[in-house]
MARBA-3410 file (N, C-alpha, C, O; in Angstrom, 1 decimal):
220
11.6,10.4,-10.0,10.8,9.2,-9.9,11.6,8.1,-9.2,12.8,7.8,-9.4 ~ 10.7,7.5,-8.3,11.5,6.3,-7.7,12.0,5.2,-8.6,11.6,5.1,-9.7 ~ 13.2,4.3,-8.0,12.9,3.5,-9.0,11.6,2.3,-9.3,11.1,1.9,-10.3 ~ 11.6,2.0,-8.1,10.3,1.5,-8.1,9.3,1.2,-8.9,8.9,0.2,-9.4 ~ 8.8,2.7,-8.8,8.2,3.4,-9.8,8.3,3.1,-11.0,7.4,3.2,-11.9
9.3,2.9,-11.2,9.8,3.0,-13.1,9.5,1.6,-13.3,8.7,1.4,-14.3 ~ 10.0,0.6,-12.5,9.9,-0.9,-12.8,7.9,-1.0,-12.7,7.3,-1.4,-13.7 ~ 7.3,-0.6,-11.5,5.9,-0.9,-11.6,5.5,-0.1,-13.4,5.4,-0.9,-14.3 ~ 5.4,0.8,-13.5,5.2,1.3,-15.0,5.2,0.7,-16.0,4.4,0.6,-16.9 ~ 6.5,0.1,-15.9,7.0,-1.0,-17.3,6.0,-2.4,-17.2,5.4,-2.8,-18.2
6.0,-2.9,-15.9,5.1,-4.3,-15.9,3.8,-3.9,-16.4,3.3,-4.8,-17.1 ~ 3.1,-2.6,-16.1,1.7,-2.3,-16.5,2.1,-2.3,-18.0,1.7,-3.1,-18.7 ~ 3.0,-1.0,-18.5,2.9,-1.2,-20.2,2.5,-2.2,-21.0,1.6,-2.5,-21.8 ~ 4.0,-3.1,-20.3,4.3,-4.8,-20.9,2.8,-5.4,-21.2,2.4,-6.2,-22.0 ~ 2.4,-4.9,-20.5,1.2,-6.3,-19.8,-0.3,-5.3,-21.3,-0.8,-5.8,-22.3
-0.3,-4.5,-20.9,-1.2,-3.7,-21.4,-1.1,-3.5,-23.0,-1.9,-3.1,-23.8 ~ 0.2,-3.8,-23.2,0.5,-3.5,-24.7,0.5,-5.4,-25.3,0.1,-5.7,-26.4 ~ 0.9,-6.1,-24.4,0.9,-7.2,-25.2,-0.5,-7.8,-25.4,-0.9,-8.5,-26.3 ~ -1.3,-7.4,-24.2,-3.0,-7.8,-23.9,-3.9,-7.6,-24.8,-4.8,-8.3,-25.3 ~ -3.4,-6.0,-25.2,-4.1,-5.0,-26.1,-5.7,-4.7,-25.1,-6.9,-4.6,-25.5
-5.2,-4.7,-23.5,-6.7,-4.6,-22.8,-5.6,-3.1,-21.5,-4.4,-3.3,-21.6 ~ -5.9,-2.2,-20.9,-5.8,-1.2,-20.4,-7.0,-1.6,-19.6,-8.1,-2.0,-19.9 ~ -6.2,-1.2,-17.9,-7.0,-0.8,-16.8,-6.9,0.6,-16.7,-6.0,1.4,-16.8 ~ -8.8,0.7,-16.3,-9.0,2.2,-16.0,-8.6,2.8,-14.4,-7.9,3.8,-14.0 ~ -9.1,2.2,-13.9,-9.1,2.0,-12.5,-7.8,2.6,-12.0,-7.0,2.9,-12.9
-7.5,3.0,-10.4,-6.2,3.4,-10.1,-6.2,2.0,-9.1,-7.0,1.2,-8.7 ~ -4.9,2.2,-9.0,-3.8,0.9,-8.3,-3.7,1.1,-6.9,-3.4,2.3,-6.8 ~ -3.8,0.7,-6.1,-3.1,1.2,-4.9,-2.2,-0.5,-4.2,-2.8,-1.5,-3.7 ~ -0.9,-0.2,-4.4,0.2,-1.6,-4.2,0.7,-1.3,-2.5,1.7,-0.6,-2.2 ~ 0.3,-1.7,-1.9,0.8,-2.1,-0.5,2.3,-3.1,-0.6,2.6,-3.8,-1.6
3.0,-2.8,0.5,4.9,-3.6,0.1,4.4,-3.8,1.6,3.6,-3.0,2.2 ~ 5.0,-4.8,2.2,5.2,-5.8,3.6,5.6,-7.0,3.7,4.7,-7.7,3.3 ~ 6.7,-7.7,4.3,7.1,-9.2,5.0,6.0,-9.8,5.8,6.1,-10.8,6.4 ~ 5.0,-8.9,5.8,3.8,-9.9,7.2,2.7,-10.4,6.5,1.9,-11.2,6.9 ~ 2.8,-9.8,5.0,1.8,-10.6,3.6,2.1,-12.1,3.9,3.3,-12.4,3.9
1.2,-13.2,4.0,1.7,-14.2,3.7,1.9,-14.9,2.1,2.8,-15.7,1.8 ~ 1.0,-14.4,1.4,1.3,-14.5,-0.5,0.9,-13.2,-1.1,0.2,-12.5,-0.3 ~ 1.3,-12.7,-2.4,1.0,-11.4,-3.0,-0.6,-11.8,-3.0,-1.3,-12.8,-2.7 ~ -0.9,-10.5,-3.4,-2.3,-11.3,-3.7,-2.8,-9.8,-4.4,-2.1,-8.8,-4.3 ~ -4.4,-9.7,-5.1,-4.8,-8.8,-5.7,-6.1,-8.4,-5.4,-6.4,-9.4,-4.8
-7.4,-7.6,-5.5,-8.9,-7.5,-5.4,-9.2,-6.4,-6.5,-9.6,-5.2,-6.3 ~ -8.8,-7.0,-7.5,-9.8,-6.5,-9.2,-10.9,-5.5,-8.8,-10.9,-4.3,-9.0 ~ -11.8,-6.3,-8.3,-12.9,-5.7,-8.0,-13.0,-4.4,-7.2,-13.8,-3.5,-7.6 ~ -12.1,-4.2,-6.1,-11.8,-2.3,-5.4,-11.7,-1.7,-6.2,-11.3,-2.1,-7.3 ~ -12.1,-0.5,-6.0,-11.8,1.0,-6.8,-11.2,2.2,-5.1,-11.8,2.9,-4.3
-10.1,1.8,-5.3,-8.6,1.3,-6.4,-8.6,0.2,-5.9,-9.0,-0.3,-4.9 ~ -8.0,-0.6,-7.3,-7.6,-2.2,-7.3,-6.2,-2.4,-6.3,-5.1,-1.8,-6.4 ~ -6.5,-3.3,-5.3,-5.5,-3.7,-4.2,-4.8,-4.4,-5.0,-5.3,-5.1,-5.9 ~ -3.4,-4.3,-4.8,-2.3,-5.2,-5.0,-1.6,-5.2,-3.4,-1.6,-4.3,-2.6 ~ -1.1,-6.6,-3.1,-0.6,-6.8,-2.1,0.4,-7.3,-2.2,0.3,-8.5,-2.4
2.0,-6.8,-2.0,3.7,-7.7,-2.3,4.0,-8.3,-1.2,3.9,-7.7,-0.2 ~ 4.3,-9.3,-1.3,4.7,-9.8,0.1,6.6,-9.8,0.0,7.5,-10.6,-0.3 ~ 6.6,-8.7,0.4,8.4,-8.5,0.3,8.5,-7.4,1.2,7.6,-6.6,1.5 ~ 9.8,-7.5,1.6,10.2,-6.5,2.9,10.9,-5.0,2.6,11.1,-4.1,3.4 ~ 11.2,-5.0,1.1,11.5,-3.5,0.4,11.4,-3.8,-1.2,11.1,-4.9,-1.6
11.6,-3.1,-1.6,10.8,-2.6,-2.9,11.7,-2.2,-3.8,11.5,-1.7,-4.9 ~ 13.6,-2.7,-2.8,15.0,-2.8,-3.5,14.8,-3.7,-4.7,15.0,-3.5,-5.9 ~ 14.5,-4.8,-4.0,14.5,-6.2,-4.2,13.8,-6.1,-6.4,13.0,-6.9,-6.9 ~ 14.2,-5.1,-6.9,13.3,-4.7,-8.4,13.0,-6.1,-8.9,11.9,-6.4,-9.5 ~ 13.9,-6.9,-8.8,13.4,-7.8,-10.1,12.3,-8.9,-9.2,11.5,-9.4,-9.9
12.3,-9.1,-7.7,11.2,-9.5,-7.3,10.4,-8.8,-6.9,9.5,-9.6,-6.3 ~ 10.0,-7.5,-6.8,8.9,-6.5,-7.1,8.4,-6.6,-8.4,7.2,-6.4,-8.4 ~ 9.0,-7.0,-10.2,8.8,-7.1,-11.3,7.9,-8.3,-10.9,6.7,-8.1,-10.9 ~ 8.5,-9.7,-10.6,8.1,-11.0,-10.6,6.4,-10.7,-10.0,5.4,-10.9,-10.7 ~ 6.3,-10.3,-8.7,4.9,-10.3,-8.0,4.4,-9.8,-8.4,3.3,-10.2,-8.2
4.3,-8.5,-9.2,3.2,-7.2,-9.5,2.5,-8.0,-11.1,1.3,-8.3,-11.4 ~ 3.9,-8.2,-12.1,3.3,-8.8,-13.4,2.5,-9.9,-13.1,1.5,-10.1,-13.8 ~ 2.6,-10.8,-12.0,1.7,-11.7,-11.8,0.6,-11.3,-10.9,-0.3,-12.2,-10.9 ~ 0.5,-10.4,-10.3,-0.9,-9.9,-9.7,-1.8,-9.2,-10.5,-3.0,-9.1,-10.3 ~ -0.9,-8.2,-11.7,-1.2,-7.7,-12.5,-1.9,-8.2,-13.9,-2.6,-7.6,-14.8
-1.7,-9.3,-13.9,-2.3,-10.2,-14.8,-3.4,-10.7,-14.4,-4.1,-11.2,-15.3 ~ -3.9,-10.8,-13.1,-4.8,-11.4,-12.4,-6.1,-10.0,-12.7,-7.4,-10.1,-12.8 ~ -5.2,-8.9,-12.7,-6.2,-7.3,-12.7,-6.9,-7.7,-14.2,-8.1,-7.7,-14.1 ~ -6.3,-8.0,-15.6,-6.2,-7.8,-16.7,-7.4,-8.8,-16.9,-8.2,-8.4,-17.7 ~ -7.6,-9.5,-16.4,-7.7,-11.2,-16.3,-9.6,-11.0,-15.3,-10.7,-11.6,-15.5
-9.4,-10.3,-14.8,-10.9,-9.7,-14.0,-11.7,-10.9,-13.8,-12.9,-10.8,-13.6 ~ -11.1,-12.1,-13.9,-11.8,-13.0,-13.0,-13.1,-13.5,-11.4,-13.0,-12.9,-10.4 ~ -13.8,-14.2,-11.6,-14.5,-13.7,-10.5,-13.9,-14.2,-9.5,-13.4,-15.3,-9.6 ~ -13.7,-13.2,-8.1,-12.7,-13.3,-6.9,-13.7,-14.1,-5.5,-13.1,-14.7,-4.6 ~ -15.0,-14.1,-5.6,-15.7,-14.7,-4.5,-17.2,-15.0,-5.0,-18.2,-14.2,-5.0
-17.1,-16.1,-5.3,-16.6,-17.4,-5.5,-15.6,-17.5,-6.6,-15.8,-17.1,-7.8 ~ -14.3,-18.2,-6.0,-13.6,-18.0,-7.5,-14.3,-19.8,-8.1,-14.9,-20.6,-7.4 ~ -13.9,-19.8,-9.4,-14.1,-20.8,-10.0,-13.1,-21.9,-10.2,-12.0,-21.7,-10.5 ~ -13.9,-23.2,-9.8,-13.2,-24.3,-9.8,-11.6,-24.5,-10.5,-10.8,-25.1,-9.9 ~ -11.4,-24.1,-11.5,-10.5,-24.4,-12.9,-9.8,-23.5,-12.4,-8.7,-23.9,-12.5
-9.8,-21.6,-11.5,-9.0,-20.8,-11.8,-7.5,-21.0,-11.4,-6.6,-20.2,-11.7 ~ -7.3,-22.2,-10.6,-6.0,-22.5,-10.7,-5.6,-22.4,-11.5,-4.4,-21.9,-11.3 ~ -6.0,-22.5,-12.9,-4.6,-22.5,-14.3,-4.6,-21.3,-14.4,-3.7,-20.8,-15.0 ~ -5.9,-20.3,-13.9,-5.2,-18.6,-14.3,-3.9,-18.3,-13.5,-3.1,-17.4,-13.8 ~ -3.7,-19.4,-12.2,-2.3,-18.9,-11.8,-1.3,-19.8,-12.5,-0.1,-19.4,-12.5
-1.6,-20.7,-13.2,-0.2,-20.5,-14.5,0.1,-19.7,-15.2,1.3,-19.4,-15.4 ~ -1.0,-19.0,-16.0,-0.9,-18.5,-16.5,-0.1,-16.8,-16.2,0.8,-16.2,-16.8 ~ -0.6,-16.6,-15.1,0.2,-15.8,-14.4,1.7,-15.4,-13.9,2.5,-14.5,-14.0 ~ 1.6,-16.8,-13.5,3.5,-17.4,-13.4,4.0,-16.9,-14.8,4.9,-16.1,-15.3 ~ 3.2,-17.6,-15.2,4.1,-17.2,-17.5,4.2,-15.6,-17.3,5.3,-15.1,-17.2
3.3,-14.9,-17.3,3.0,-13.5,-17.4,4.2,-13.1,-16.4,5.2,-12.6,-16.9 ~ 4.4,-13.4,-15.1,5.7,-13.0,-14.7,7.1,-12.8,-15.1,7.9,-11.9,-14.9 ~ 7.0,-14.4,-15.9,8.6,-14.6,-16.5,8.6,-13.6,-17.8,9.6,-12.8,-18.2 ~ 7.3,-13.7,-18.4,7.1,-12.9,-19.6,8.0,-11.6,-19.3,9.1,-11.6,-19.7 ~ 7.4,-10.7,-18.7,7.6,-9.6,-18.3,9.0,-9.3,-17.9,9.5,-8.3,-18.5
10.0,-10.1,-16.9,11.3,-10.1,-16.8,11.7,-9.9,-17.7,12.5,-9.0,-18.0 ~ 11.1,-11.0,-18.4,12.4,-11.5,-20.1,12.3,-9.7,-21.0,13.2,-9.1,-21.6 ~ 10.9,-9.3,-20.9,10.5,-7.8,-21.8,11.7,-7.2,-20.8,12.8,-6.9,-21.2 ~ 11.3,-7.3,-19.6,12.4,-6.0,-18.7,14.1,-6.2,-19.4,14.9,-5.4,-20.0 ~ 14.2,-7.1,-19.1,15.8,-7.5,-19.4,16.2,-7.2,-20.9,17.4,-7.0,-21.2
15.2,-7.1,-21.8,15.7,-7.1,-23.1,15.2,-5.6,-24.0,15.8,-5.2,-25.0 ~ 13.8,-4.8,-23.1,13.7,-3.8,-23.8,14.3,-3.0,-22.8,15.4,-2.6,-23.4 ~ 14.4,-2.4,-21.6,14.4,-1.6,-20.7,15.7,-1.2,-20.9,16.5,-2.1,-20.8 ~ 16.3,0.4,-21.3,17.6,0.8,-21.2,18.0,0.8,-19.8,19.2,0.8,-19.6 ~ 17.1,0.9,-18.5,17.8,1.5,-17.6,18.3,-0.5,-17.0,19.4,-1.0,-16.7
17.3,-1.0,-17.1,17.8,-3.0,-17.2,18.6,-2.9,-17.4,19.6,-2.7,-16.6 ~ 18.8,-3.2,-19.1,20.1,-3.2,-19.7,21.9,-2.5,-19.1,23.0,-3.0,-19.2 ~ 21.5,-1.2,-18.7,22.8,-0.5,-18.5,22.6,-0.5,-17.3,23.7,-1.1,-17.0 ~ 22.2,-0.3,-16.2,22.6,-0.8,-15.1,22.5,-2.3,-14.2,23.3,-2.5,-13.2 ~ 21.6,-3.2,-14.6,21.6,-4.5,-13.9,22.2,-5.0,-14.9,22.7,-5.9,-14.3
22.6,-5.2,-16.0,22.9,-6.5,-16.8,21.9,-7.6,-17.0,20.8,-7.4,-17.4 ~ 22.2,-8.8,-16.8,21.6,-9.9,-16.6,20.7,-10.1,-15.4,20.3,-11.3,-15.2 ~ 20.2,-8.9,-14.6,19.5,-9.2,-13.5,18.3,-9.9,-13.5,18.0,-10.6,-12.6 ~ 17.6,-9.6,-14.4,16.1,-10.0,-14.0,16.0,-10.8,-15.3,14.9,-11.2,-15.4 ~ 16.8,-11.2,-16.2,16.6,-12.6,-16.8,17.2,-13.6,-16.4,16.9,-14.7,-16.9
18.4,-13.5,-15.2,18.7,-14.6,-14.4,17.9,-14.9,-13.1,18.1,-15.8,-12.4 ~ 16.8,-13.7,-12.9,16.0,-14.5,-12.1,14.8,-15.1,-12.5,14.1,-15.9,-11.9 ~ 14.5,-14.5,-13.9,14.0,-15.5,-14.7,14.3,-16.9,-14.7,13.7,-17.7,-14.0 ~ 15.5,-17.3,-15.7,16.2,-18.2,-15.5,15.9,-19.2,-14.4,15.7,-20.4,-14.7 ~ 15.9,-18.8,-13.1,16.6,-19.3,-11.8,14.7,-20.3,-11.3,14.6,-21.3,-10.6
13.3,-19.5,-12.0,12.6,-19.9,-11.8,11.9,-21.4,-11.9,10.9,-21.9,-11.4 ~ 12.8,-21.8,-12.8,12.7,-23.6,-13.8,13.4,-24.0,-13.0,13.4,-25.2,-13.2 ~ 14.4,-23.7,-11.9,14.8,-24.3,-11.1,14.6,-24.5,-9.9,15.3,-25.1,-9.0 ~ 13.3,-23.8,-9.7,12.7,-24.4,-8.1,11.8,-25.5,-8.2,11.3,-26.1,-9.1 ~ 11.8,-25.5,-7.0,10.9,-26.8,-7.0,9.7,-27.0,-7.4,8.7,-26.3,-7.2
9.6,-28.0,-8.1,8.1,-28.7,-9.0,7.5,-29.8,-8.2,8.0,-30.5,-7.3 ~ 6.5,-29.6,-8.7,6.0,-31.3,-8.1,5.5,-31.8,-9.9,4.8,-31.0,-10.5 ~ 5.7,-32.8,-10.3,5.9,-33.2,-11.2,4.8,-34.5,-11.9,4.8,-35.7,-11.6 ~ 4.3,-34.0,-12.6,3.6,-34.9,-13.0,3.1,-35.3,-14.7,3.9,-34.7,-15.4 ~ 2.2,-35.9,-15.5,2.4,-35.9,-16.9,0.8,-35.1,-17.3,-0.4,-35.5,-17.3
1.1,-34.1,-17.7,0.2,-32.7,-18.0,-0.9,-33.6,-18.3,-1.7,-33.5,-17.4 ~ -1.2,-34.5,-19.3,-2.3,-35.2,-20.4,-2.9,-35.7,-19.4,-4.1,-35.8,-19.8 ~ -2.7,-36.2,-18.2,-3.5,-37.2,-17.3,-4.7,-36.0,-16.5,-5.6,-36.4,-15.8 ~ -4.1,-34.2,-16.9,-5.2,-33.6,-16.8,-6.8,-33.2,-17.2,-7.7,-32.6,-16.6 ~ -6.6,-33.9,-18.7,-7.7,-34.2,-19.0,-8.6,-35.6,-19.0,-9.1,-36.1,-20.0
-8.5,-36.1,-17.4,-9.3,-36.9,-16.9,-9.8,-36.0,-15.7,-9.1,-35.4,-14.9 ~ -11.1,-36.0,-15.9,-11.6,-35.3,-14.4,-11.4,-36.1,-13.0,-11.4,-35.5,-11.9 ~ -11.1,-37.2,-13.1,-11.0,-38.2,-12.0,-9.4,-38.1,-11.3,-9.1,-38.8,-10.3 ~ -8.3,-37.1,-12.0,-6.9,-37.4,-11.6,-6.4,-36.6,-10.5,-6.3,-35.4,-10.5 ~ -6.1,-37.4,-9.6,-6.1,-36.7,-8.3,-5.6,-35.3,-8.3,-6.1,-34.4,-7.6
-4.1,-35.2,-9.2,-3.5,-33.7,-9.5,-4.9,-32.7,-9.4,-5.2,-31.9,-8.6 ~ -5.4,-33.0,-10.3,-6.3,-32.1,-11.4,-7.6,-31.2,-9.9,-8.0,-30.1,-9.7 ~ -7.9,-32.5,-9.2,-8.3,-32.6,-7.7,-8.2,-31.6,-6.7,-8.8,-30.6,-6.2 ~ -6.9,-32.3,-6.7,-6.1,-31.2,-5.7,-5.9,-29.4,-5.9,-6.2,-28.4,-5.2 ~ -5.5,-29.5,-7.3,-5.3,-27.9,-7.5,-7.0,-27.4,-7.2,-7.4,-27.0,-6.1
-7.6,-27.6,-7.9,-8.9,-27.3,-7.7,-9.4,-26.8,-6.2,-10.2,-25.9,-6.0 ~ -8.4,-27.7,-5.2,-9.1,-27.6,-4.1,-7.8,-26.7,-3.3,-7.8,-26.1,-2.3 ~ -7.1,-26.8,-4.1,-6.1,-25.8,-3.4,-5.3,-24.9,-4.7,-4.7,-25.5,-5.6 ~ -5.4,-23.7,-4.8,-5.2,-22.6,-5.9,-4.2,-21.8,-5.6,-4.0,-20.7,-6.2 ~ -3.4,-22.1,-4.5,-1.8,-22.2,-4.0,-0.9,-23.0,-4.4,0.3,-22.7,-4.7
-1.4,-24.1,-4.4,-0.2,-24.9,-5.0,0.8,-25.1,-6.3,0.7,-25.7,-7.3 ~ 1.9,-24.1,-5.5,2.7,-23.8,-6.2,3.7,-24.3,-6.9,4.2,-23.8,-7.8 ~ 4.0,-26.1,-6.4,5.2,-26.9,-7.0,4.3,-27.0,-8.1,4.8,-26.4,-9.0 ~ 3.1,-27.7,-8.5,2.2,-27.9,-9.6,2.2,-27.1,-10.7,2.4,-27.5,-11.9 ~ 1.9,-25.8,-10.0,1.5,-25.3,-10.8,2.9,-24.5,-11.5,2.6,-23.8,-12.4
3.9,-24.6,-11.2,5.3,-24.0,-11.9,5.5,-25.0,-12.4,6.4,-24.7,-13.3 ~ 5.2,-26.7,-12.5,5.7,-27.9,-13.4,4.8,-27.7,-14.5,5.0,-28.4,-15.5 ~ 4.0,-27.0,-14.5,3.3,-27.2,-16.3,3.3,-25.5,-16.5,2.9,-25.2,-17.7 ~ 3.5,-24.7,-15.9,3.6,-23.1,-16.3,5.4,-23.3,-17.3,5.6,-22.5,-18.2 ~ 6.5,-24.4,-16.8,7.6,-24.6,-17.2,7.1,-25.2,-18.5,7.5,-24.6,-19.4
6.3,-26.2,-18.9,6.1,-26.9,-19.9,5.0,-25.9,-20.6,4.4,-26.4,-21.6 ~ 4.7,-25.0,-20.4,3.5,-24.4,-21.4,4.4,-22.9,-21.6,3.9,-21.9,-22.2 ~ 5.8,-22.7,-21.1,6.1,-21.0,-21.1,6.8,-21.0,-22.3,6.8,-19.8,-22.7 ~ 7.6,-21.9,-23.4,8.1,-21.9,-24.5,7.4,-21.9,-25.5,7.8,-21.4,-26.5 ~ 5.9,-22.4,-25.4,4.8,-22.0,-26.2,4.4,-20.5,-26.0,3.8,-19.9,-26.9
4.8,-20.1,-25.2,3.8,-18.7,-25.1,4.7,-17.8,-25.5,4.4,-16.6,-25.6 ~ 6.0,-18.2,-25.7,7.6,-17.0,-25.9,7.4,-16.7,-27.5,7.8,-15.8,-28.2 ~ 6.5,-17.9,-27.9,6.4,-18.1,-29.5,6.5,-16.9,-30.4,7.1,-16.6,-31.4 ~ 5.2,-16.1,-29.2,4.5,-15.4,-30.2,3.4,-14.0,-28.8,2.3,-14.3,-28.2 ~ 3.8,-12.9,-28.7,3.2,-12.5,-28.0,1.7,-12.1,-28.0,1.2,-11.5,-27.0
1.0,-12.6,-29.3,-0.3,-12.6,-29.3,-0.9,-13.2,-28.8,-2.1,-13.0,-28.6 ~ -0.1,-14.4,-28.2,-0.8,-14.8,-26.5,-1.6,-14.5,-25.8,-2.6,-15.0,-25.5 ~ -0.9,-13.2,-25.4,-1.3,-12.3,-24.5,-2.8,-11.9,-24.5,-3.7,-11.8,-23.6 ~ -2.9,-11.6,-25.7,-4.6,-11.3,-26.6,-5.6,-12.1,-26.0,-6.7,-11.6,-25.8 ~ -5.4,-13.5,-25.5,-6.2,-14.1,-25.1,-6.5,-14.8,-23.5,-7.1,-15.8,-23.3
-6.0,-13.7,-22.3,-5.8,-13.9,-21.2,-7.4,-13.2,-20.6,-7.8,-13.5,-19.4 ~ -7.9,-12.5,-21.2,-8.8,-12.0,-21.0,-10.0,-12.4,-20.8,-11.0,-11.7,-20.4 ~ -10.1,-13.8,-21.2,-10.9,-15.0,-22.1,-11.3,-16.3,-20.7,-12.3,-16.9,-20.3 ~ -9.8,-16.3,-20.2,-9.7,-17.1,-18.8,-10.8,-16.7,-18.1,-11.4,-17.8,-17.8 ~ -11.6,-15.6,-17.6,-12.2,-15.1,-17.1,-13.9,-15.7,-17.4,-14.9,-15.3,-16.8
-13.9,-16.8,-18.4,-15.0,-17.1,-18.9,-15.0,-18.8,-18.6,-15.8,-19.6,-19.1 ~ -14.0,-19.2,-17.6,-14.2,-20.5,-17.3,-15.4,-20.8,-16.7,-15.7,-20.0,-15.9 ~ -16.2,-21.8,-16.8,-17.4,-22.8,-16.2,-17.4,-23.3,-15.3,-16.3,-23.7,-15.3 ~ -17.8,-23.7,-14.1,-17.8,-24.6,-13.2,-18.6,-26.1,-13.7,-18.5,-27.2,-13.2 ~ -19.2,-25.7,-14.5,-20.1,-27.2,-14.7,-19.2,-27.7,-16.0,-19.5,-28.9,-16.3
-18.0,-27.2,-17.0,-18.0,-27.8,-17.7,-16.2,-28.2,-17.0,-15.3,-27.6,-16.4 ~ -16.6,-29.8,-17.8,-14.5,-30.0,-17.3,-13.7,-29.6,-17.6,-13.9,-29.2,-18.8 ~ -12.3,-29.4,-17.2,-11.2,-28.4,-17.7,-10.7,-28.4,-18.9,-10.1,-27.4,-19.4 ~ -10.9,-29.5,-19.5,-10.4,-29.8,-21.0,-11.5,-29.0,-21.9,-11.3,-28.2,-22.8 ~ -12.6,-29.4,-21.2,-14.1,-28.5,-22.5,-13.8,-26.6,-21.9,-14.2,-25.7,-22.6
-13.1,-26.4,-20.5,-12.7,-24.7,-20.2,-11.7,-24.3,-21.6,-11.8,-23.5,-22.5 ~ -10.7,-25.1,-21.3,-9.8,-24.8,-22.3,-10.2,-24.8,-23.8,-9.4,-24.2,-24.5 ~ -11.0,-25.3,-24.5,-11.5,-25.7,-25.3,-12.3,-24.1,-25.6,-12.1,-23.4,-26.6 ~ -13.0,-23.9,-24.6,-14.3,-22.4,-24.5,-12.8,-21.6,-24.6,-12.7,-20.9,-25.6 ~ -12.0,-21.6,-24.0,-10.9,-20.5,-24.0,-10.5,-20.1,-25.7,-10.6,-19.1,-26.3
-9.9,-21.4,-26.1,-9.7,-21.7,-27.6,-10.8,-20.7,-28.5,-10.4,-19.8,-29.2 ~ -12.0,-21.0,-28.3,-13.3,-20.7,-29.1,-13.1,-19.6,-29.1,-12.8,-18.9,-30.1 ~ -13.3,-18.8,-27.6,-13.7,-17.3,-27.3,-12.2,-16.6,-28.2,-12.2,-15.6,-28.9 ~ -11.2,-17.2,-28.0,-9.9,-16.0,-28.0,-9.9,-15.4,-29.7,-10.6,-15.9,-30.6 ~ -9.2,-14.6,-29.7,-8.5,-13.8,-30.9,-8.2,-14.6,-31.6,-7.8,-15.5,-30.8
-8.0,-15.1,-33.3,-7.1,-15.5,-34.1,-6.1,-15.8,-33.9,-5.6,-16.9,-34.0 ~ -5.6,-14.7,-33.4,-3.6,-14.3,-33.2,-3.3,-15.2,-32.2,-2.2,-15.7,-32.3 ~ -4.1,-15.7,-31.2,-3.6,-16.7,-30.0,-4.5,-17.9,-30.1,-4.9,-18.6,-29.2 ~ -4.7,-18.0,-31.3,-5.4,-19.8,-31.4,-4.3,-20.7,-31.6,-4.4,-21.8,-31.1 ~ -3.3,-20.4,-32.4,-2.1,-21.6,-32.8,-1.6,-21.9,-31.3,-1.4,-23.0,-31.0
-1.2,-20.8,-30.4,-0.8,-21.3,-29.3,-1.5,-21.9,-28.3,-0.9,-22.7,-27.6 ~ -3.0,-21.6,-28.2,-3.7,-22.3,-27.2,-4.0,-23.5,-27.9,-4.7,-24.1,-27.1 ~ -4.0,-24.3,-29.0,-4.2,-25.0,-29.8,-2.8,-26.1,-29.1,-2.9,-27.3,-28.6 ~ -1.7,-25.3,-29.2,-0.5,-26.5,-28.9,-0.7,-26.2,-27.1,0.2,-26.9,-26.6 ~ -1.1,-25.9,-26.6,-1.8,-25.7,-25.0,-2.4,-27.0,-24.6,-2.1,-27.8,-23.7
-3.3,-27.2,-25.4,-4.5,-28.2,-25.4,-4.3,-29.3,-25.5,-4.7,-30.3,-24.8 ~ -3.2,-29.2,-26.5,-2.5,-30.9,-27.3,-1.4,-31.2,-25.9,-1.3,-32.4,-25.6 ~ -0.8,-30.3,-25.1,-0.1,-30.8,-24.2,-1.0,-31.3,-22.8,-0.4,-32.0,-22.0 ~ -1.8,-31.1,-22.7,-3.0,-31.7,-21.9,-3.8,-33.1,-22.3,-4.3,-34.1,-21.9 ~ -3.4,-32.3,-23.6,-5.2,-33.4,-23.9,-4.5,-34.7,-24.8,-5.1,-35.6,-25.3
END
């Protein structure tokens, strides 16, 4: 087996075991430098994954893009028209990425005994790119130009890694998190992002209300 292979496997487990949700579907992951962002289509049979990377050496950023496209699979969101709010499913994603390293680095024997510190120092290295920075709570004004912008742009990545960094110590808490990513998929267009998160709150599991609970308070 490639290694590749072994790393794509683990991100599906990780993802699937902490979700407690399993895709039936088959995968099919395209690797290329002419991708301009990874990207995913849920809806194919087989579900498209797209890496924007030039080899598939590169393991711990093959780990980084798939757990985060792969969360987007889990997550079954609507893809056309997406909805207003789905920018925060790409925080949440971001988390699901780091999530996944931090599993790779600490369960995986082949991690451990052959990379060492690899893919939790590119973890690590993530809180140190660039943010664009601003104060989370001013999100629950619909009027605040941030809140605006993402909406109208669901790329924007300094943003959205500045509150994926302030919401990812909440979600390390406790991996029953995970239980409630399934739930994103049920955002509104007519209701505002504070009453989405709120529906998110309601719909989820038990096991992930204390965290989406301290979610809300960092917003709201």
């Amino acid at each position: 087996m490639a290694k590749s292979d072994t790393w794509a496997k683990l991100v599906f487990s990780i993802m699937e075991k902490a979700s407690g949700k399993q895709i039936t579907k088959d995968i099919n992951i395209s690797v290329s430098p002419d991708f301009e962002n990874p990207s995913t289509l849920p809806d194919k049979n087989p579900i498209q994954i797209k890496l924007s990377m030039g080899s598939l050496l590169y393991w711990a950023q093959e780990v980084y893009q798939l757990a985060h496209e792969y969360c987007h699979d889990l997550i079954n969101s609507s893809y056309d028209p997406q909805r207003k709010d789905e920018w925060f499913e790409e925080v949440i994603c971001e988390c699901a990425s780091r999530f996944v390293l931090i599993e790779i680095s600490t369960t995986s024997l082949a991690a451990k005994e052959l990379f060492s510190n690899h893919f939790i120092d590119y973890e690590k290295n993530l809180f140190k790119e660039e943010t664009f920075v601003f104060e989370p709570k001013k999100l629950s004004n619909e009027s605040f130009e941030v809140l605006a912008k993402l909406r109208a742009n669901h790329e924007w990545r300094e943003a959205e890694r500045h509150l994926a960094n302030l919401i990812m110590p909440i979600i390390l808490e406790d991996k029953s998190f995970w239980k409630s990513v399934t739930v994103l998929a049920s955002f509104k267009d007519e209701n505002s992002f504070l009453d989405n998160l709120n529906l998110w709150y309601k719909k989820s599991p038990n096991v992930s209300k204390p965290q989406i609970a301290k979610i809300i308070n960092l917003i709201s």
